[in-house]
N, C-alpha and C positions, 0 to 999 in steps of 0.2 A: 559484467553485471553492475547494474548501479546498486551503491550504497547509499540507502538509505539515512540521512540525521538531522533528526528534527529534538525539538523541545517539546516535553510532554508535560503537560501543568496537572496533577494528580486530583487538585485540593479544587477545580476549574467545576463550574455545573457541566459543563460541557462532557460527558464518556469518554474515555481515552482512546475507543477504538472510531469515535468520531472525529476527534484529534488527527489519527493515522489518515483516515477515509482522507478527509480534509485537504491534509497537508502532500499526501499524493497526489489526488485530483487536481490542485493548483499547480503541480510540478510539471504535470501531463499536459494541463491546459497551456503554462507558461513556456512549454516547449523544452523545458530542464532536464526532463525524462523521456527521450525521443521514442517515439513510433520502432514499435520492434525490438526494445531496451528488456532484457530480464532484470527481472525484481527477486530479493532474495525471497527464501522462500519459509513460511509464516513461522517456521520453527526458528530458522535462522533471526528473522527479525524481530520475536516474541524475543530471544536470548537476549539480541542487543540491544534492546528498548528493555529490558526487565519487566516485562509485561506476559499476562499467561498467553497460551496460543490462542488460545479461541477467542481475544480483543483483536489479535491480527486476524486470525479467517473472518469476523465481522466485518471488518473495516475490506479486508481483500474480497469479499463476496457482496460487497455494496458495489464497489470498482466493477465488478464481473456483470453484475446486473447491467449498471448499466452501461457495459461494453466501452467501458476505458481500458481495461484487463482482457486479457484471453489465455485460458490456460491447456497448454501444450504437456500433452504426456506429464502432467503432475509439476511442470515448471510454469511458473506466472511472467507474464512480458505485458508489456502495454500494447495495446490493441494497438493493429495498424491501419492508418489514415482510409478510410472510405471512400 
């Protein structure tokens, strides 16, 4: 499973669960988080970001949209390559 650690700026205009979105998306694109990689899961990384859950299902249900994510039996992985 990849671990997720990023910097989260609180005080930022920017929403924190767009922060998460973000800084997935570019890991995904940059090839950091490979095709078929599990992602923890939104409880897990709400704990470790100290962030509520529902900033993380934001930010993971933006991913799912638009099919950077696929989620397996309740587990999240990064979509694989088309």
């Amino acid at each position: 499973m990849y671990e997720l650690t990023m910097s989260l700026k609180p005080k930022s205009k920017t929403p924190l669960y767009e922060q998460i979105y973000e800084f997935i998306k570019e890991e995904i694109q940059n090839n950091v988080i490979q095709s078929g990689e599990r992602l923890p899961s939104t409880r897990a990384l709400s704990k470790h970001l100290v962030v509520s859950r529902s900033t993380v299902e934001l930010a993971y249900e933006q991913l799912l949209s638009e099919g950077m994510m696929e989620a397996i039996h309740a587990r999240i992985f990064v979509a694989r390559s088309k």
